[in-house]
C-alpha positions in Angstrom: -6.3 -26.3 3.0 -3.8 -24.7 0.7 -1.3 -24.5 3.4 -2.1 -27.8 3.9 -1.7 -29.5 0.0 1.5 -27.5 0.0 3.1 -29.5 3.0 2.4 -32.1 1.4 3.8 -31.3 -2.1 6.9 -30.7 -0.1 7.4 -33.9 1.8 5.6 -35.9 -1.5 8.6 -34.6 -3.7 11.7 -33.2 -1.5 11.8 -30.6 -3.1 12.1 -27.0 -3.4 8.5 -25.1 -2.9 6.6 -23.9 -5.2 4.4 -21.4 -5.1 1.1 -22.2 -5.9 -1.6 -19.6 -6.7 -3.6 -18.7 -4.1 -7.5 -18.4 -3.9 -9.3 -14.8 -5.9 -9.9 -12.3 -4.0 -10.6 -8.7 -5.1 -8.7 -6.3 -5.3 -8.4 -1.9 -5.9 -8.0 -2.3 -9.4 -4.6 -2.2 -11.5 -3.4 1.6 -12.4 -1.1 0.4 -15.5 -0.1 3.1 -17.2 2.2 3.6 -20.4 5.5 2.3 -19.3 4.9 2.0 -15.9 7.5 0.1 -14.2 6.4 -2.1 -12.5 12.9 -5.0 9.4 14.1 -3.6 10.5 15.1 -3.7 13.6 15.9 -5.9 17.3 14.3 -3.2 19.9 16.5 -2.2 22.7 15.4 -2.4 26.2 14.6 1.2 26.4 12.3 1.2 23.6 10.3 -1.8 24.2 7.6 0.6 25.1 7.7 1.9 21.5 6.3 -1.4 19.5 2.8 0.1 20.2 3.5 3.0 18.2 5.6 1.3 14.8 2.3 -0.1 13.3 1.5 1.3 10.0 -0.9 3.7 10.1 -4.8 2.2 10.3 -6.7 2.7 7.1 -9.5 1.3 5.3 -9.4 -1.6 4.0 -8.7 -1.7 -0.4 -12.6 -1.1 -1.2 -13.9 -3.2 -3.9 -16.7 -0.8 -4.5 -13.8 1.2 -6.2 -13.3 -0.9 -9.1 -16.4 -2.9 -9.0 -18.9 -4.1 -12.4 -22.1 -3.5 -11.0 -25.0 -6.3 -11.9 -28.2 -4.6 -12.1 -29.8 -6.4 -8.8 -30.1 -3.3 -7.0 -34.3 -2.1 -6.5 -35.3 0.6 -9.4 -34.5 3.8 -8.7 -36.9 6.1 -6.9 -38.5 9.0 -9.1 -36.3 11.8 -7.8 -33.2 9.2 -9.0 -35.0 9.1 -11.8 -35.4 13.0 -12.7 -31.5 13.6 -10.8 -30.4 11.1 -14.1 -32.4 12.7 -16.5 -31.0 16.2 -16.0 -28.8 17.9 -18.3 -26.7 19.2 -16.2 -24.5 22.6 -16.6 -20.7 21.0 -16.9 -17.3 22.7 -16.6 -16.2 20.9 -19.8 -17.3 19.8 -23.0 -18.3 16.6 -21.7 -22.1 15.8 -21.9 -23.4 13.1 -19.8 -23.5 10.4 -22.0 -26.5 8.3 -21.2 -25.2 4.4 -21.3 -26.1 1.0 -19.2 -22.9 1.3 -17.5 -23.5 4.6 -16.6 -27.2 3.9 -14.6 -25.7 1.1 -13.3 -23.0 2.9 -11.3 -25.6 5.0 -10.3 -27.5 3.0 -8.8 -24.3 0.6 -6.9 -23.7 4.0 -4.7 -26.9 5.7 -4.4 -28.8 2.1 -3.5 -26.2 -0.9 -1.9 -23.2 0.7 -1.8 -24.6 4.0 -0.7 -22.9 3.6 3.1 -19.3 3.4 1.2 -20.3 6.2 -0.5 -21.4 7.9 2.6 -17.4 7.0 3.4 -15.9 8.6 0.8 -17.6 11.3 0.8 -16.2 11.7 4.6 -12.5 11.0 3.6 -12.8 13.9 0.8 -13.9 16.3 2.6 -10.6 16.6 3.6 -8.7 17.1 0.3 -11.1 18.9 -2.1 -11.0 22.2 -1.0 -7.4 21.8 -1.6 -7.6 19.9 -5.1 -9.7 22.9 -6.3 -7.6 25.7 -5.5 -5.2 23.6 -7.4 -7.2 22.8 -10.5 -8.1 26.1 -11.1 -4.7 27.3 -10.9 -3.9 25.1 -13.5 -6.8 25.8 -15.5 -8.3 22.4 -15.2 -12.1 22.3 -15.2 -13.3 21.9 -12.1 -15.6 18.0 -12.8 -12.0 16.6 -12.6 -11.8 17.2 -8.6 -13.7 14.0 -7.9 -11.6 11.8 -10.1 -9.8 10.3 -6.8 -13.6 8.8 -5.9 -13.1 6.9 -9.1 -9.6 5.8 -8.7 -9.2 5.4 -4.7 -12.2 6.3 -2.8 -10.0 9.3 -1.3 -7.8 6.7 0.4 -4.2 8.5 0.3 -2.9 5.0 1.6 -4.6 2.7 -0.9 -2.6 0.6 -2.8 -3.7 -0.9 -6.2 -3.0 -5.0 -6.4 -0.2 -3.9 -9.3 1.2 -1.1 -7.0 -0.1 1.7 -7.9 -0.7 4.3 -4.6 -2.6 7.2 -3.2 -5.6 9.2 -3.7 -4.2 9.8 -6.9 -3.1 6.0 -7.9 0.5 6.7 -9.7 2.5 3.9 -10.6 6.4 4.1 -9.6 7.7 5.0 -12.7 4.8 8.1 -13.5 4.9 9.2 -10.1 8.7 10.1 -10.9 8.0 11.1 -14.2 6.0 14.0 -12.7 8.4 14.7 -10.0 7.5 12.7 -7.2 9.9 10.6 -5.1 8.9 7.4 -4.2 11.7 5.1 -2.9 13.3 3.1 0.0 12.6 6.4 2.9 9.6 8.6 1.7 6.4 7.5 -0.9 5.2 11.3 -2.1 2.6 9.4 -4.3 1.0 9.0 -0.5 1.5 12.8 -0.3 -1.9 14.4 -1.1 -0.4 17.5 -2.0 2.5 17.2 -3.8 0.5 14.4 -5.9 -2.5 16.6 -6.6 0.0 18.7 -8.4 1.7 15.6 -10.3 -2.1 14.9 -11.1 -3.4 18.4 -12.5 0.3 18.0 -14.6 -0.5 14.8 -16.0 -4.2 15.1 -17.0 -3.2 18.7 -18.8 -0.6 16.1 -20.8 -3.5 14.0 -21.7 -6.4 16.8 -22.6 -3.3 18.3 -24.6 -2.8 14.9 -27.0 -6.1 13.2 -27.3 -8.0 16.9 -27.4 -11.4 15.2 -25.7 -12.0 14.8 -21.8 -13.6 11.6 -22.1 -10.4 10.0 -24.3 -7.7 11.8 -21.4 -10.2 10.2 -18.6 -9.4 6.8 -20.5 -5.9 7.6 -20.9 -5.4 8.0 -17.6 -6.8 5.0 -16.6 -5.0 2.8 -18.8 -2.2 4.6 -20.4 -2.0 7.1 -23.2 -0.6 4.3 -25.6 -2.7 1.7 -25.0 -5.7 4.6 -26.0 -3.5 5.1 -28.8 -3.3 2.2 -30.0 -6.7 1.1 -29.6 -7.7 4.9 -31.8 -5.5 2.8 -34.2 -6.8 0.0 -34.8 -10.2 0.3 -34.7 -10.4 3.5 -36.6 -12.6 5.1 -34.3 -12.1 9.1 -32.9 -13.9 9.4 -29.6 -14.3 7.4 -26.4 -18.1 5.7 -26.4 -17.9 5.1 -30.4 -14.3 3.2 -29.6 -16.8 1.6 -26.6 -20.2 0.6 -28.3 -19.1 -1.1 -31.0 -18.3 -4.6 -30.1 -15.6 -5.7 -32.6 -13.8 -2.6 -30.8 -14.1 -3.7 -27.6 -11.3 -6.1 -27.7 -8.6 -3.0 -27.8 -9.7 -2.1 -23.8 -10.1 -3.8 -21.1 -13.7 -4.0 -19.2 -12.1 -2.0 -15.9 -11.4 1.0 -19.2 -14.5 0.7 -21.3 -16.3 1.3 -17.6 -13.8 4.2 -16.1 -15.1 6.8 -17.7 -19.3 5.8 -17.2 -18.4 5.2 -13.8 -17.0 8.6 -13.0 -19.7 10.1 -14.7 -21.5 8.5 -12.4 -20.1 9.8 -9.9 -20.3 13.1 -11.1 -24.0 13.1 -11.6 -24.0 12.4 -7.8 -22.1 14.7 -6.5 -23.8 17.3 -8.0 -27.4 16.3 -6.6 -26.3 15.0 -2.8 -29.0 16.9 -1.4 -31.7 15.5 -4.1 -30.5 12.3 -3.4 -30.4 12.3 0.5 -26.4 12.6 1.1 -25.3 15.0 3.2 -24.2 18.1 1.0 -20.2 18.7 0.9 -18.7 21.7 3.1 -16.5 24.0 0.5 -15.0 26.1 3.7 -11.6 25.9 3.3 -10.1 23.0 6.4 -7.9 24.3 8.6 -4.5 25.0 7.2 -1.6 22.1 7.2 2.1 24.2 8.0 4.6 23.3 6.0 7.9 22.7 7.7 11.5 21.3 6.1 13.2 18.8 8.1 16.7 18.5 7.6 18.6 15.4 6.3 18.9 11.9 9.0 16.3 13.9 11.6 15.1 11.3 13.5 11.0 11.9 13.2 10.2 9.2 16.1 11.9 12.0 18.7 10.8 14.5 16.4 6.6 13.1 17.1 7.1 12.8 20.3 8.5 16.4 20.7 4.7 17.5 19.5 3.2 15.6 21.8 2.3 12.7 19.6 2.7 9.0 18.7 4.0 7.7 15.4 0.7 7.2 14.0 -0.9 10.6 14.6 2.3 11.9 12.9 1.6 9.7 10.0 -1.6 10.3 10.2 -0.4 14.1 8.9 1.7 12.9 6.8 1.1 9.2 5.2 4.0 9.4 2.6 6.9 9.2 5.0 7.8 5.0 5.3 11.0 5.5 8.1 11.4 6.7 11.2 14.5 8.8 10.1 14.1 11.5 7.2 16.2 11.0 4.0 19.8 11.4 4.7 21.0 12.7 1.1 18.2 16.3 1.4 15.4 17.8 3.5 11.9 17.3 2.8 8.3 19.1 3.8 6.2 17.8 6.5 2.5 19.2 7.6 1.6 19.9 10.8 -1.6 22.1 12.8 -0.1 25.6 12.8 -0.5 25.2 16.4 2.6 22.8 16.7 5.0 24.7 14.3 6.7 26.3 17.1 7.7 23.1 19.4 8.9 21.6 16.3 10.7 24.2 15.2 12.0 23.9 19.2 13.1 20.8 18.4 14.9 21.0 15.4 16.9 23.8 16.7 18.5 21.8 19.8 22.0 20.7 19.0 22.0 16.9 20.7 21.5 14.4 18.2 18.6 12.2 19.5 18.1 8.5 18.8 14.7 7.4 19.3 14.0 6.7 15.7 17.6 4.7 15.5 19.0 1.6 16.5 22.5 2.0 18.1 24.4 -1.6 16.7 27.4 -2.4 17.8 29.8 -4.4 15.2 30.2 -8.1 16.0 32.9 -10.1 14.9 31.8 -12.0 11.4 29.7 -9.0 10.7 29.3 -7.9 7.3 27.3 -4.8 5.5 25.1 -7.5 3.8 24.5 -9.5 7.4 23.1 -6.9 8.8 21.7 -5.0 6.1 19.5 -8.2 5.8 18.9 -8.6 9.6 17.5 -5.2 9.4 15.7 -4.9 6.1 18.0 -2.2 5.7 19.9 -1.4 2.2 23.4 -1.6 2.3 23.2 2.1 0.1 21.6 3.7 3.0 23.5 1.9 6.0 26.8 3.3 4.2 24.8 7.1 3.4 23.7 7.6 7.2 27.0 6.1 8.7 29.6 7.9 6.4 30.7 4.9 5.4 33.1 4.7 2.5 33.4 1.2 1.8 32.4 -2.0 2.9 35.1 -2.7 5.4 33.6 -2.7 9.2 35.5 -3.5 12.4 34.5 -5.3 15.5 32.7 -2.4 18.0 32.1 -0.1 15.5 29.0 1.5 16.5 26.8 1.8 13.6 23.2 3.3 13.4 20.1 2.0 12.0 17.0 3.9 10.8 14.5 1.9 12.6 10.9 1.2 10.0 7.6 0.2 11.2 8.1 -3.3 12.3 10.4 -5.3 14.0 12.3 -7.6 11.8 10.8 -10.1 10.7 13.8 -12.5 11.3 14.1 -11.0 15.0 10.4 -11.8 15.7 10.2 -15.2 15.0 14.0 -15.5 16.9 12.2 -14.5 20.3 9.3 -16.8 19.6 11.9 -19.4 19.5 13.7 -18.3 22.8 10.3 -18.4 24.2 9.0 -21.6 22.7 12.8 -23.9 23.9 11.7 -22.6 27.6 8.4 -23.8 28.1 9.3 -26.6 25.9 7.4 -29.8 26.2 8.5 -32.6 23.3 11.7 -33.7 21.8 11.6 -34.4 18.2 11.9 -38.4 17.7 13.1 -40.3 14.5 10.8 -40.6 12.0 8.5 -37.2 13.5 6.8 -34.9 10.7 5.2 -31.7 11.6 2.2 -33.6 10.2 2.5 -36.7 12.6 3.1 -34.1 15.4 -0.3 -32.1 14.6 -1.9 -35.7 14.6 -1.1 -37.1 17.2 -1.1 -34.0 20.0 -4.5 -32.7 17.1 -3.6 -29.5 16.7 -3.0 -27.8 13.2 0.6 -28.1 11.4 0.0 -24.0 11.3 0.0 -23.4 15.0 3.1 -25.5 15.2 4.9 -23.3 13.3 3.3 -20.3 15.0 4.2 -21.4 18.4 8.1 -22.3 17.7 8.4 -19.5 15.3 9.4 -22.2 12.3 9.2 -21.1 8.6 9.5 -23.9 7.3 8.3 -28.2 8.0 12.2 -29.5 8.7 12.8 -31.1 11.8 16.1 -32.8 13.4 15.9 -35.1 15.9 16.3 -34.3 19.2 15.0 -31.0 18.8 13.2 -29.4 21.2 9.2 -28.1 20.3 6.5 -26.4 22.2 3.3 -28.2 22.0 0.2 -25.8 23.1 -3.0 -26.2 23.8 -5.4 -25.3 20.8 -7.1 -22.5 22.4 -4.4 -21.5 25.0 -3.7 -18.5 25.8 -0.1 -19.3 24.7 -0.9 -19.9 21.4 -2.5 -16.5 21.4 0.7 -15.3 22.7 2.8 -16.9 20.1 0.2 -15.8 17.2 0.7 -12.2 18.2 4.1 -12.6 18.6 5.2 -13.5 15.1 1.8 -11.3 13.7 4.1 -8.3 14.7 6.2 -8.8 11.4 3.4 -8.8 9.3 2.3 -4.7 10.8 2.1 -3.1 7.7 -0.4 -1.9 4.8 -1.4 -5.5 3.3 -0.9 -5.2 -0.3 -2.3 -7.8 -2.9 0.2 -8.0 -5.8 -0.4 -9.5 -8.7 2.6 -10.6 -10.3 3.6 -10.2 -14.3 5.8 -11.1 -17.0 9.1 -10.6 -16.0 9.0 -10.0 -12.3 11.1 -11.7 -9.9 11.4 -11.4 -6.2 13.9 -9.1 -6.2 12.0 -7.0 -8.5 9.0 -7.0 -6.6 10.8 -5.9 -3.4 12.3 -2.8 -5.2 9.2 -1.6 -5.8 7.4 -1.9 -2.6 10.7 -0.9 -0.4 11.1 -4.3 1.0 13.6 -6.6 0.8 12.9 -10.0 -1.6 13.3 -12.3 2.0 10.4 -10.6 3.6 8.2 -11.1 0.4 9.6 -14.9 0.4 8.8 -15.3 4.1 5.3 -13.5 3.9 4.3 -15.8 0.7 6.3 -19.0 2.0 8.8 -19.1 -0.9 12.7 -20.0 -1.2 15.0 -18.0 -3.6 14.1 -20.3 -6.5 10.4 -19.9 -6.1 8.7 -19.8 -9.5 6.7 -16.6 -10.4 4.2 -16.8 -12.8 2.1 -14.2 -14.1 -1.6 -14.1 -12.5 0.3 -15.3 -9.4 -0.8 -13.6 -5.9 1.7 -12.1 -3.5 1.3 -10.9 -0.1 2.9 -7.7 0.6 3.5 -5.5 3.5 4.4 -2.0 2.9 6.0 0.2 5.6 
């Protein structure tokens, strides 16, 4: 229906569209910390076979049991619940187990209804925490703070927060960089569970070593050290659950803070009892160990998976945080692989022909331009110049230029083939007077599959033109919808826009360019943005 009203704004006023705010929806909750800043390609011939293998990695979908308030509707607990949250248990820091509301009703959302998510994450952990505890007690961190990802991403390395925070570890652009992770247009390290366990142990030792008290550096790190500054501030208080209890206070945090900390408790208390409480107790063997193997600068990593025997997802699948099919051109970087394929890769990266698999070979057209086809490609115009040697803007008709291929087709490539297709088995000529909307009427199908079956993006018509009218539940609409659904393959991100963004803004940040997010949301360059506003995102 929304789709809908909006067509009709548009032929009601003539004018440019505006973006109207879509339906709620719920979301993994926003990461904003202190400061926190807020395709690619026309397949050739020989690699139509490929498509299967550019789709972004599958993961779980953004769990709302991660940042849900729990109502108390869940059956009382069961005695052994009852004596599990009655212990005082032994901790690893001064941090006693604070009995509040918040805190039994957590523990009841995963033991009770949202035990089988729980069941989940305890799956996913198993295997990262042997890992994050070698780590946190070579940084001295006490060992309660290995199950903070449960709290922040449910052990997801490819979650993505509606504000854009990422990983198990949820760092926002600007803190992931702070603590020496690279997160840009070819690689994502905050999707690195290694490297960001590291940033993590860094950052929470930052915290402990300002606020002095666990449960204040847990809050901190949920919604910035200066927004728990300033909220010590103003309400006079000293410590986490006074700052919490007291309602004229609670106006300095917001509800997702005040129930971060309870929550993980929570969790903790869990953890600790899985047996007791019927989970499945967690394996502490160390997992097999991950190689670690540097790949030099422009290696194409399609040719580089295939080498190993694998497809682009199961290479992914080792290593979430790379975004391109080509490593960075300007330095190496570490991938992790079984130690049982370090030697054919190593094969690999020692053979002297250049391969192409993860490239596009282009040939320079007359009118072309850096910005024409760094926009047909989703690629920057920075990194077309960096992997060509390029040292201006000047190109010249049959230049062959390569392209690091993403992991999706252009969108604006898609929807050109659906069009080919669409003029071919064409079946009505646009006639004086015809709307999309009369069309639908009259022929009753939906304005939507219109569009999806003649690859339009937007309601103009000019007479005379030619349009493919299918049959509702044909088999070539299903054709067509997969068709132009192959430029949405991505991780669907939820981003909630604020002050000050613009589109251009928003695609920095999520390595995309500002078209796709206008063409995913159905906007024009002069959109309006306001904050609150929903965007749908798809991040390589």
């Amino acid at each position: 229906m929304r789709y809908l009203f909006l067509l009709f704004l548009i032929f009601s006023f003539s004018a440019c569209a505006q973006f109207n705010k879509p339906k709620e929806v719920k979301y993994l909750e926003n990461k904003a910390l202190e400061n926190a800043t807020t395709k690619e390609e026309i397949c050739p011939p020989e690699t139509d076979s490929l498509l299967a293998e550019q789709k972004e990695q599958p993961q779980e979908n953004l769990e709302e049991e991660v940042v849900a308030n729990p109502e108390d509707k869940d059956a009382n607990l069961l005695p052994q619940e009852e004596d599990v949250l009655a212990k005082e248990d032994t901790l690893n820091f001064e941090l006693d187990l604070y009995e509040t509301k918040e805190l039994k009703l957590y523990f009841k959302y995963y033991t009770h209804s949202k035990r089988k998510i729980f069941v989940r994450w305890l799956e996913r952990a198993q295997a990262y925490l042997p890992f994050i505890r070698k780590v946190f007690k070579e940084q001295g961190l006490p060992e309660d703070l290995i199950f903070l990802p449960f709290a922040e991403s449910g052990f997801n390395p490819w979650a993505y927060s509606r504000a854009g925070a990422a990983g198990l570890w949820q760092f926002m652009p600007y803190t992931a960089k702070k603590y020496g992770l690279r997160v840009d247009w070819w690689i994502d390290e905050r999707r690195d569970p290694y490297k960001s366990t590291y940033a993590a142990a860094e950052m929470l030792k930052e915290l402990y070593a300002e606020f002095g008290d666990w449960y204040l550096a847990l809050a901190a790190y949920n919604a910035g050290p200066g927004k728990i500054r300033q909220a010590l501030k103003k309400s006079k208080e000293d410590n986490f659950f006074d700052l919490c209890s007291n309602k004229k206070n609670r106006r300095y945090l917001r509800l997702e803070t005040r129930h971060y900390v309870p929550k993980f408790l929570a969790i903790l208390k869990i953890v600790r009892h899985l047996e007791e409480l019927g989970f499945e107790p967690l394996n502490w063997e160390e997992t097999p160990t991950q190689a670690k193997l540097s790949i030099p600068p422009s290696t194409d990593l399609l040719a580089f998976a295939q080498a190993l025997g694998w497809n682009w997802n199961r290479f992914r699948e080792h290593n979430p945080f790379v975004r391109r099919m080509v490593s960075p051109p300007d330095g190496e970087i570490t991938v992790y692989l079984p130690q049982e394929k370090v030697e054919l890769a190593r094969q690999f990266l020692e053979k002297e022909k250049k391969s192409y698999a993860g490239f596009i070979r282009y040939k320079v057209r007359s009118g072309d331009s850096l910005w024409t086809i760094s926009r047909r490609y989703g690629v920057p115009i920075a990194v077309l110049k960096k992997i060509n040697d390029l040292k201006n803007n000047l190109l010249h008709p049959n230049t062959l230029l390569i392209i690091p291929r993403g992991d999706r087709e252009s969108e604006e490539n898609v929807l050109a083939s659906v069009r080919t297709s669409a003029q071919k088995r064409a079946n009505y000529e646009v006639k004086a007077g015809d709307t999309l909307w009369s069309i639908s009427r009259q022929f009753k199908v939906s304005v939507k599959t219109l569009k999806i079956a003649n690859g339009l993006t937007s309601s103009r018509l000019s007479i005379g033109q030619k349009l493919y009218i299918p049959d509702l539940g044909g088999q070539q609409t299903r054709l067509a919808r997969e068709e132009v659904k192959k430029f949405h393959q991505g991780q669907l991100v939820r981003y909630q826009v604020r002050r000050g963004d613009n589109l251009w803004t928003i695609a920095k940040r999520f390595g995309v360019s500002w078209k796709q997010i206008a063409l995913w949301n159905n906007l024009s360059s002069d959109s309006i943005l306001r904050p609150g506003d929903t965007l749908k995102i798809y991040v390589p």
